[in-house]
py3Dmol code that shows the C-alpha trace and the ligand (Angstrom):
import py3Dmol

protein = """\
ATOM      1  CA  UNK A   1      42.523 -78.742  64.503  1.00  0.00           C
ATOM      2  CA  UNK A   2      40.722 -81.045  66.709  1.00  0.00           C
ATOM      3  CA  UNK A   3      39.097 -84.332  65.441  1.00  0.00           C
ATOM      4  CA  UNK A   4      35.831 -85.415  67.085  1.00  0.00           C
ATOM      5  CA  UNK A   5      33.126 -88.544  66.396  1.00  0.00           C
ATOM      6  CA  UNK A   6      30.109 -87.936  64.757  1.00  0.00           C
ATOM      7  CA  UNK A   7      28.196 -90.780  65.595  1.00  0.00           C
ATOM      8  CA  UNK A   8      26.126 -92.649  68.796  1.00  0.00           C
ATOM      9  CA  UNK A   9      27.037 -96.165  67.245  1.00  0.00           C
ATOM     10  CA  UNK A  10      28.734 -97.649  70.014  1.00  0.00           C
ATOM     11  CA  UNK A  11      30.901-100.354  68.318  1.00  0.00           C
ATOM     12  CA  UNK A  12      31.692 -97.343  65.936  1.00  0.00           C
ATOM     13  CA  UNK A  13      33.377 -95.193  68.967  1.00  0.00           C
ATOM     14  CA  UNK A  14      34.895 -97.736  70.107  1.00  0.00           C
ATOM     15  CA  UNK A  15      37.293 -99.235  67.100  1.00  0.00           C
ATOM     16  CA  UNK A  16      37.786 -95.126  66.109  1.00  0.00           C
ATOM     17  CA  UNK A  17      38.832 -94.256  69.717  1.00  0.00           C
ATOM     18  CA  UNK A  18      41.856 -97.042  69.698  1.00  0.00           C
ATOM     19  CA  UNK A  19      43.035 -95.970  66.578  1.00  0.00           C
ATOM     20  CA  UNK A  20      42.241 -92.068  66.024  1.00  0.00           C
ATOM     21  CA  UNK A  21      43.493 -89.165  68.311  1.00  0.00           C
ATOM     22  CA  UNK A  22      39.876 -88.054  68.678  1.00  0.00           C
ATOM     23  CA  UNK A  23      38.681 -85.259  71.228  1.00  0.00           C
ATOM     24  CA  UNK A  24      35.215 -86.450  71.832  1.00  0.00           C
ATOM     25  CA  UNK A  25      31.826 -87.464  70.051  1.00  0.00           C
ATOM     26  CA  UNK A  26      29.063 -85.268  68.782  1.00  0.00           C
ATOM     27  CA  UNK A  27      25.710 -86.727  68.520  1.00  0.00           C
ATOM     28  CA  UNK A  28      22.519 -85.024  68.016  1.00  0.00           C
ATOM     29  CA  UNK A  29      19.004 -86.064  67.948  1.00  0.00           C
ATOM     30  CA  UNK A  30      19.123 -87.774  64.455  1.00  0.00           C
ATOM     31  CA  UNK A  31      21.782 -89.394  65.356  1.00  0.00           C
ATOM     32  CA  UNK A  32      20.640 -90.327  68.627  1.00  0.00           C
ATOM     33  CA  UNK A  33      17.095 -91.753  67.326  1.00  0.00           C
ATOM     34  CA  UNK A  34      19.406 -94.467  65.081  1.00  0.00           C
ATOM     35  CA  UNK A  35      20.477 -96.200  67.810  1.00  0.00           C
ATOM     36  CA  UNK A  36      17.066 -96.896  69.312  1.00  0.00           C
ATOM     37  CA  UNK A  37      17.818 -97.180  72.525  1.00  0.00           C
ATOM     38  CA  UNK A  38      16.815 -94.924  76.275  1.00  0.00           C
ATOM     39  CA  UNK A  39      18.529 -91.265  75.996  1.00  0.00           C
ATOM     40  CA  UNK A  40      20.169 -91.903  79.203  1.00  0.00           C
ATOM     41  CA  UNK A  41      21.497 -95.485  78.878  1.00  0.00           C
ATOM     42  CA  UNK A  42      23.244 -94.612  75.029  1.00  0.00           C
ATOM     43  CA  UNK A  43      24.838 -91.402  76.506  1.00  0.00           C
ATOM     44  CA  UNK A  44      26.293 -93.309  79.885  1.00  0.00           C
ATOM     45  CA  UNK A  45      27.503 -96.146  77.021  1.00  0.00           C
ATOM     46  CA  UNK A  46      29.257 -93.221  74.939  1.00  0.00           C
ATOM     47  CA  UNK A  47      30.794 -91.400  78.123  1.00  0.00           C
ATOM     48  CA  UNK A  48      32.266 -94.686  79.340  1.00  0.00           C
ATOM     49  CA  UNK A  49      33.609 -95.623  76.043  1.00  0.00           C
ATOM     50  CA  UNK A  50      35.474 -91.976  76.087  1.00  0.00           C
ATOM     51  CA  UNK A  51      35.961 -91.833  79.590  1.00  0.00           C
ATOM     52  CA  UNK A  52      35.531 -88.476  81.983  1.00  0.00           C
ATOM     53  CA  UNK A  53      37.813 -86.470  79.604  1.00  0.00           C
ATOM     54  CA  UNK A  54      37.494 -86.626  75.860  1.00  0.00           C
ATOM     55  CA  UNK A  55      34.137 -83.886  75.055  1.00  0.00           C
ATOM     56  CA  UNK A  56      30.889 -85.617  74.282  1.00  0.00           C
ATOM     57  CA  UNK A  57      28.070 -82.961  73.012  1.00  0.00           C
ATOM     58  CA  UNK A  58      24.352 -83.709  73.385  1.00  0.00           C
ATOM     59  CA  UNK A  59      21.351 -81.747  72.302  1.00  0.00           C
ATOM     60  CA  UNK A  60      18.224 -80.238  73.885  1.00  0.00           C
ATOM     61  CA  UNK A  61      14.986 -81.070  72.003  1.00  0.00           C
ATOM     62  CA  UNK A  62      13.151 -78.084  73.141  1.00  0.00           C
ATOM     63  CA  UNK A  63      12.250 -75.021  71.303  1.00  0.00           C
ATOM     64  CA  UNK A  64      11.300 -72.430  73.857  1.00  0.00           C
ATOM     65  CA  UNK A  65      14.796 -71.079  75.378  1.00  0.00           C
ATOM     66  CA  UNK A  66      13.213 -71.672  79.131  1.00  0.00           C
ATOM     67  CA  UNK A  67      13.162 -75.445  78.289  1.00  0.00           C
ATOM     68  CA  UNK A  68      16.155 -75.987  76.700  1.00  0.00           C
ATOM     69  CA  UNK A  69      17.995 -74.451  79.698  1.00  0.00           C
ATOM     70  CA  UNK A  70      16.135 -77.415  81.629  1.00  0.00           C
ATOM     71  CA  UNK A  71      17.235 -79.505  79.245  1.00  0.00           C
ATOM     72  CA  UNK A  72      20.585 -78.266  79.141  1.00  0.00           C
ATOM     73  CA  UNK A  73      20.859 -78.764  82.676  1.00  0.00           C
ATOM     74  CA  UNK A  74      19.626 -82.135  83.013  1.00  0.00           C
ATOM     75  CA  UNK A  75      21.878 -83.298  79.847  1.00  0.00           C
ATOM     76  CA  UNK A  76      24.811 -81.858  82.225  1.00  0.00           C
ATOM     77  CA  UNK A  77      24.128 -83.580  85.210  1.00  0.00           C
ATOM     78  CA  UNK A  78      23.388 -86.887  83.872  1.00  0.00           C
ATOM     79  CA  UNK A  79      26.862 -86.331  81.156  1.00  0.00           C
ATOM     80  CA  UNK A  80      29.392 -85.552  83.578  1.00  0.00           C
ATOM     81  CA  UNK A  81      32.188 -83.356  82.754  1.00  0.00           C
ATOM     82  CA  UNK A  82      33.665 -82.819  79.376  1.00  0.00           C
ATOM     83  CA  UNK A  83      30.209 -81.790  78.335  1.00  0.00           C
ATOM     84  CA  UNK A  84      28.835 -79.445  75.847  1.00  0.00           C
ATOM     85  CA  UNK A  85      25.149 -79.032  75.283  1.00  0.00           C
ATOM     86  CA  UNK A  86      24.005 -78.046  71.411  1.00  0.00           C
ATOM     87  CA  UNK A  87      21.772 -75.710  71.590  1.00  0.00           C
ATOM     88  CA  UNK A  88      20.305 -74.337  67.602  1.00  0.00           C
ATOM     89  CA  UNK A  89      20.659 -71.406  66.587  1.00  0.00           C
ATOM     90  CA  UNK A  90      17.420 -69.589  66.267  1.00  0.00           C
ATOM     91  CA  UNK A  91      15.683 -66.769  68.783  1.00  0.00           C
ATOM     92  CA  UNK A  92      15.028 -69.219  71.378  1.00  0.00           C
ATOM     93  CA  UNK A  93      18.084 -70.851  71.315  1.00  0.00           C
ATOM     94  CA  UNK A  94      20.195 -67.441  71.767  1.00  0.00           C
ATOM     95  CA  UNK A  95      18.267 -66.707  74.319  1.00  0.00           C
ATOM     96  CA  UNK A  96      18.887 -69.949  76.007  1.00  0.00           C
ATOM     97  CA  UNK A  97      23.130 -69.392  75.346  1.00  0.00           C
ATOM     98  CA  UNK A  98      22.950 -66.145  77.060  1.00  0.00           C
ATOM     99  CA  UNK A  99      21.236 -67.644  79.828  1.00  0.00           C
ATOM    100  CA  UNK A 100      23.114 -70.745  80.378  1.00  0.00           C
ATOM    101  CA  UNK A 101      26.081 -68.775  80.250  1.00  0.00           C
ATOM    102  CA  UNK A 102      24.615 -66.017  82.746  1.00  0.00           C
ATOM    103  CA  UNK A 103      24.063 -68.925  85.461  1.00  0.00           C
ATOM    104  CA  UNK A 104      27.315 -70.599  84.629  1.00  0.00           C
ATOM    105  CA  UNK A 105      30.182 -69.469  82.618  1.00  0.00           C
ATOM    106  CA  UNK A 106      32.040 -72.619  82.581  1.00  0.00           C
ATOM    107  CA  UNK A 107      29.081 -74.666  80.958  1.00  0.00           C
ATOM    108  CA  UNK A 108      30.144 -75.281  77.424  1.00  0.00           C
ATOM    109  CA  UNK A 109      27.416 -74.500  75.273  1.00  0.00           C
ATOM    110  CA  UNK A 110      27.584 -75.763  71.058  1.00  0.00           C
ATOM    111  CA  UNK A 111      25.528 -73.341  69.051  1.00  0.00           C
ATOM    112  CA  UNK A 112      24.568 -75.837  66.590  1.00  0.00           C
ATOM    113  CA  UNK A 113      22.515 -75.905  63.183  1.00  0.00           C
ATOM    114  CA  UNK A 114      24.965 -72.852  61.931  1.00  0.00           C
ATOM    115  CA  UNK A 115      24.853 -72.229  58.447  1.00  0.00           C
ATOM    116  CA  UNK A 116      25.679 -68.134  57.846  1.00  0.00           C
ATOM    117  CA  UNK A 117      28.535 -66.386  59.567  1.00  0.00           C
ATOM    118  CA  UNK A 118      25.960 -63.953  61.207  1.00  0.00           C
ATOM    119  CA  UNK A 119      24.310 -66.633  62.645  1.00  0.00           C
ATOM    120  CA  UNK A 120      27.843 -68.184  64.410  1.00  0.00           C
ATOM    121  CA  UNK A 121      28.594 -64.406  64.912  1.00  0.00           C
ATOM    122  CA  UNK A 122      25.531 -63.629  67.424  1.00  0.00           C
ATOM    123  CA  UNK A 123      25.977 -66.987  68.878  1.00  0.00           C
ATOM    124  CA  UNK A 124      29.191 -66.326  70.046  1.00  0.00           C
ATOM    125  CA  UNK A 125      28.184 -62.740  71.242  1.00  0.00           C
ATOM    126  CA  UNK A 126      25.900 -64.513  73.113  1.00  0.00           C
ATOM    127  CA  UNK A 127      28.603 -66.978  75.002  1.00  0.00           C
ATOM    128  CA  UNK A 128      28.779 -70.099  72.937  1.00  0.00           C
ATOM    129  CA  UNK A 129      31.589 -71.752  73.165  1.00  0.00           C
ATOM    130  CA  UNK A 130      31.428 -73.779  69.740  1.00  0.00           C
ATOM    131  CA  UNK A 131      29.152 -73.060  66.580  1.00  0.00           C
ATOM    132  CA  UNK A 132      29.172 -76.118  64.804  1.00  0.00           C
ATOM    133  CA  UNK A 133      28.374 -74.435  60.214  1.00  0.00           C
ATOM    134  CA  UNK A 134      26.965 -77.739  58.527  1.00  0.00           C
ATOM    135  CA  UNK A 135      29.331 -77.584  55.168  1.00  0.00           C
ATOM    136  CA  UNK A 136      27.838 -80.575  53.228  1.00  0.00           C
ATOM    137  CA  UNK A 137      24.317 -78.904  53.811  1.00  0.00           C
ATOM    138  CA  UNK A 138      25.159 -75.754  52.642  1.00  0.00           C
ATOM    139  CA  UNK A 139      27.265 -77.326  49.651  1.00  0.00           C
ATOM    140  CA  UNK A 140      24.168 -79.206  49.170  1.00  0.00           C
ATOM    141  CA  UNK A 141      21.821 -75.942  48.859  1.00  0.00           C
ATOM    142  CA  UNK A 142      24.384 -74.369  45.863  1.00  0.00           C
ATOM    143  CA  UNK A 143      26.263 -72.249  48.819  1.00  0.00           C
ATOM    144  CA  UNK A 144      30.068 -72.602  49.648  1.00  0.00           C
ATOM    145  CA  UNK A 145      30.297 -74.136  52.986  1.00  0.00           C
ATOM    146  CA  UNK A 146      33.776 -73.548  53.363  1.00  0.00           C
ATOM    147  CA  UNK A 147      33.227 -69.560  52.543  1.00  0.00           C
ATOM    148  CA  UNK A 148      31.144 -69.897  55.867  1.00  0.00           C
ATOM    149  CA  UNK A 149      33.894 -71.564  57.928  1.00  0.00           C
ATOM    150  CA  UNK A 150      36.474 -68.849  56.378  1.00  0.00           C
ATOM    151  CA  UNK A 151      34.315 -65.538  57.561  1.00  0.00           C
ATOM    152  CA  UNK A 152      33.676 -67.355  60.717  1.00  0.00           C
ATOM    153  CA  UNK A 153      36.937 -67.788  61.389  1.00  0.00           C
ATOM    154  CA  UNK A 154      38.093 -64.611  60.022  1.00  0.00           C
ATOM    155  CA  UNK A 155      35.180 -62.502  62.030  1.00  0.00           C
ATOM    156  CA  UNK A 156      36.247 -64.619  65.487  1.00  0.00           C
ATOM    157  CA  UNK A 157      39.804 -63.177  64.741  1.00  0.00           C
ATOM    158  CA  UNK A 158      38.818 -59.881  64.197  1.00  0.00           C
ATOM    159  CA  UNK A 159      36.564 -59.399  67.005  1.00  0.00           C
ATOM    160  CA  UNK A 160      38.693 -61.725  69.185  1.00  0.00           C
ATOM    161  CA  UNK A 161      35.664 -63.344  70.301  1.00  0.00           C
ATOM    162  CA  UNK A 162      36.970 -66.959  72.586  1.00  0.00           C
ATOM    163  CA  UNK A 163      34.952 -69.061  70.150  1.00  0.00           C
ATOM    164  CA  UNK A 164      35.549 -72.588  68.278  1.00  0.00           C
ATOM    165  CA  UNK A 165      34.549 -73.284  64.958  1.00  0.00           C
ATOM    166  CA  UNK A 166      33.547 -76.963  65.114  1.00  0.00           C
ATOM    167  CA  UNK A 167      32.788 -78.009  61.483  1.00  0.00           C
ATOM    168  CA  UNK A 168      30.184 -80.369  60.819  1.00  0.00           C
ATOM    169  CA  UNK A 169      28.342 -82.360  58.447  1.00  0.00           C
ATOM    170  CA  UNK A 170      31.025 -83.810  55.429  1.00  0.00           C
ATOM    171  CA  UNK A 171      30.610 -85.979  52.793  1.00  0.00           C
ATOM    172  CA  UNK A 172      33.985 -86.160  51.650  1.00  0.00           C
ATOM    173  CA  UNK A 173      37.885 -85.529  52.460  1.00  0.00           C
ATOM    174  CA  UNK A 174      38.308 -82.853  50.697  1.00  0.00           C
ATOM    175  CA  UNK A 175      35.505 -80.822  52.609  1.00  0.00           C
ATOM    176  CA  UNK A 176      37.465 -81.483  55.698  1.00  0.00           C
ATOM    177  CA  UNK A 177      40.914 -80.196  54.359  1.00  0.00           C
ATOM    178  CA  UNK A 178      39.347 -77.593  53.212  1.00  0.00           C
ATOM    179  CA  UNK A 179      37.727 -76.642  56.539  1.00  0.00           C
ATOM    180  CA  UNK A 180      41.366 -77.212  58.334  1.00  0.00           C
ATOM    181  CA  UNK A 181      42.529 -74.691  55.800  1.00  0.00           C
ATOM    182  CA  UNK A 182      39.927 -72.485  56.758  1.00  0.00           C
ATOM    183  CA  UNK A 183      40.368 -71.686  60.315  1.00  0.00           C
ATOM    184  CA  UNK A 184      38.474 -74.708  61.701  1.00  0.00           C
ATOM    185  CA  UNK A 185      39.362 -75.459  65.277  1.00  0.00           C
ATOM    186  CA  UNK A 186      37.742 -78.116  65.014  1.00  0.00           C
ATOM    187  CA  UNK A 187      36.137 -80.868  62.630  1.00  0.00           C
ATOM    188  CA  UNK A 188      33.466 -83.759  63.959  1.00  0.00           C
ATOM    189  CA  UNK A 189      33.414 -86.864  61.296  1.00  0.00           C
ATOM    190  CA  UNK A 190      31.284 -89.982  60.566  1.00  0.00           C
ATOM    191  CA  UNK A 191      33.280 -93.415  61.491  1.00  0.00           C
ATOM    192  CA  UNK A 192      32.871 -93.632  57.703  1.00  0.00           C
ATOM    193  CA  UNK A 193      34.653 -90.960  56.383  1.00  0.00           C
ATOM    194  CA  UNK A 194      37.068 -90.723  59.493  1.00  0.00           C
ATOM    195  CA  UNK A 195      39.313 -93.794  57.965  1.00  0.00           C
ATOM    196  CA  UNK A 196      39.469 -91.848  54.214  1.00  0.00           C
ATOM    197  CA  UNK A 197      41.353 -89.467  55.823  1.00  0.00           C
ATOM    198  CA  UNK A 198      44.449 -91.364  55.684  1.00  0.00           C
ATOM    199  CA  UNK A 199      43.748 -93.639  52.971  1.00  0.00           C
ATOM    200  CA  UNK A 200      46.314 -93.115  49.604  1.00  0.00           C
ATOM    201  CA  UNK A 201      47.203 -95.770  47.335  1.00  0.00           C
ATOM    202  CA  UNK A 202      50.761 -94.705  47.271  1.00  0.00           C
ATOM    203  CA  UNK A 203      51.130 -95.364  51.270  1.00  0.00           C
ATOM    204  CA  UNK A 204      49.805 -98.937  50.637  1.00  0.00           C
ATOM    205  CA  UNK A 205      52.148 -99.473  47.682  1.00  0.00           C
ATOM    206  CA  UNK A 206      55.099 -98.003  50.201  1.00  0.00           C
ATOM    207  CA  UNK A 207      54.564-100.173  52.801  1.00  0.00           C
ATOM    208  CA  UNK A 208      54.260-103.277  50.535  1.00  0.00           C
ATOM    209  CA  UNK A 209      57.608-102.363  49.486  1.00  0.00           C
ATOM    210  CA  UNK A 210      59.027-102.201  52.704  1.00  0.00           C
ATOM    211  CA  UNK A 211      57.769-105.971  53.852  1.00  0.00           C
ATOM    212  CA  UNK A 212      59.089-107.401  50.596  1.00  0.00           C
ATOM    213  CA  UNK A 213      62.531-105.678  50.857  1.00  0.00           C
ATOM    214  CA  UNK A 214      62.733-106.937  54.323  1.00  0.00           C
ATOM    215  CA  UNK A 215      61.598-110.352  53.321  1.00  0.00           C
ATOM    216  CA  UNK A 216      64.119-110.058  50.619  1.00  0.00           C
ATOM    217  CA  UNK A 217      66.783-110.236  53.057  1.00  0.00           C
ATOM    218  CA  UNK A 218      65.936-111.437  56.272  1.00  0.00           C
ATOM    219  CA  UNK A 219      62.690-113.650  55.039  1.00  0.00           C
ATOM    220  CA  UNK A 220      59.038-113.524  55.380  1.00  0.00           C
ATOM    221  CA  UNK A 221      59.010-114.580  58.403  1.00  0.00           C
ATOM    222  CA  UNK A 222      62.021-112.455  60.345  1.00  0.00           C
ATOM    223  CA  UNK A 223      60.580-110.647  63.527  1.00  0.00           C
ATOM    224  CA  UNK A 224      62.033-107.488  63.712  1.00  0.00           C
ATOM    225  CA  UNK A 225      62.399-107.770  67.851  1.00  0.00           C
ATOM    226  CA  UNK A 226      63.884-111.072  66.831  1.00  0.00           C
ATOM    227  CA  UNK A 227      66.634-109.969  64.668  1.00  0.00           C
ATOM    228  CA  UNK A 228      67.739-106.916  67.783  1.00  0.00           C
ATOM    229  CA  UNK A 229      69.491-109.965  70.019  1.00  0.00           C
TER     230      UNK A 229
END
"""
ligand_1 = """\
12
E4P
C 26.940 -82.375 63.882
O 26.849 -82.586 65.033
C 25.835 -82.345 62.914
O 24.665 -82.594 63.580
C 26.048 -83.326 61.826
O 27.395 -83.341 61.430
C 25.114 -83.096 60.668
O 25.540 -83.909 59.625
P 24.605 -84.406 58.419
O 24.404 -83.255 57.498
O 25.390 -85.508 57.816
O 23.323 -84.889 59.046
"""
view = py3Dmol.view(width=600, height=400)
view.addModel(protein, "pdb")
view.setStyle({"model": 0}, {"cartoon": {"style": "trace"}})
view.addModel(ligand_1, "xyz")
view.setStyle({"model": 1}, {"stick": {}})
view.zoomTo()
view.show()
């Protein structure tokens, strides 16, 4: 399962991308609006922090399929490679998959805004490349967002359809095991929770125990290179 950035906070990128084996960043318009800054300058910021490779997905704004497809395009150019446009999942925005996809396969398009398997289901019939479910939503509303990722995953397998469940929207660690579990190919996470992941008590107490032990013998201070010559 692949590990991506929720976020447009450029500080935020930064610290996670030394430290985490991340694929990308996923922003979308709330996100974007946080940072209060011009579209274009915050997404050049966020591609250079990645670089050309790692995935960064933007959104379209529009709600008529014709404009999005503008949008989609102009988001493209202006991104570089390692792009994927989000693109919501209603009537418009299937018809603006199918298009995108019609005029150029290798555009990755994010259905986005998923929250029933039938919606990721025609998305991906469509040519999306990602649908992104929104489990804390859905957990939210009484449903069982990680039911959701499960058929998703289990319908992509059974119909063999060349589509990534990207799980989004988590409020906890659990929610993102779960998802892993599920078939997820892929899980995008706020620089908040992102750190939780490997947070336990008992690895803190372990390595606590290792620097004493070593202190114990070769004292506090002993540097390990030190003590090879
Ligand atoms: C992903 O790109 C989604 O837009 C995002 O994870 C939604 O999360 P939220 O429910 O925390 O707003």
């Amino acid at each position: 399962m692949l590990y991506y950035l929720d976020t447009a906070h450029l500080d935020s990128i930064q610290q996670a991308m030394e430290c985490f084996p991340l694929s990308g960043v996923t922003t979308n318009p709330s996100i974007i609006s946080k940072e209060c800054q011009p579209l274009g300058t915050l997404l050049r910021d966020i591609r250079s922090c990645i670089g050309p490779s790692r995935m960064l997905f933007a959104q379209v704004i529009a709600r008529e399929a014709e404009q999005m497809v503008r949008e989609a395009d102009a988001l493209r150019q202006w991104c570089g490679p390692s792009f994927s446009v989000k693109i919501p999942a209603t009537v418009q925005g299937l018809k603006a998959i199918a298009s995108i996809k019609r005029q150029d396969p290798s555009f990755h398009v994010t259905a986005t805004a998923i929250f029933t398997p039938q919606q990721a289901l025609l998305c991906a019939r469509a040519g999306a490349d990602y649908v992104a479910p929104y489990i804390n939503r859905l957990d939210n509303f009484g449903a069982d967002g990680i039911q959701v990722i499960a058929e998703i995953s289990r319908l992509f397998s059974t119909y063999k359809l060349p589509c990534q469940t990207v799980g989004a929207s988590f409020r906890n660690v659990q929610q993102i095991h779960s998802c892993a579990l599920a078939g997820a190919g892929a899980v995008t996470v706020s620089p908040d929770l992102l750190p939780l992941l490997l947070q336990h008590p008992l690895t803190d107490a372990a390595v606590e125990e290792f620097k004493r032990h070593w202190a114990n013998t070769y004292g506090a201070k002993a540097d390990l290179i030190e003590q090879l010559k």
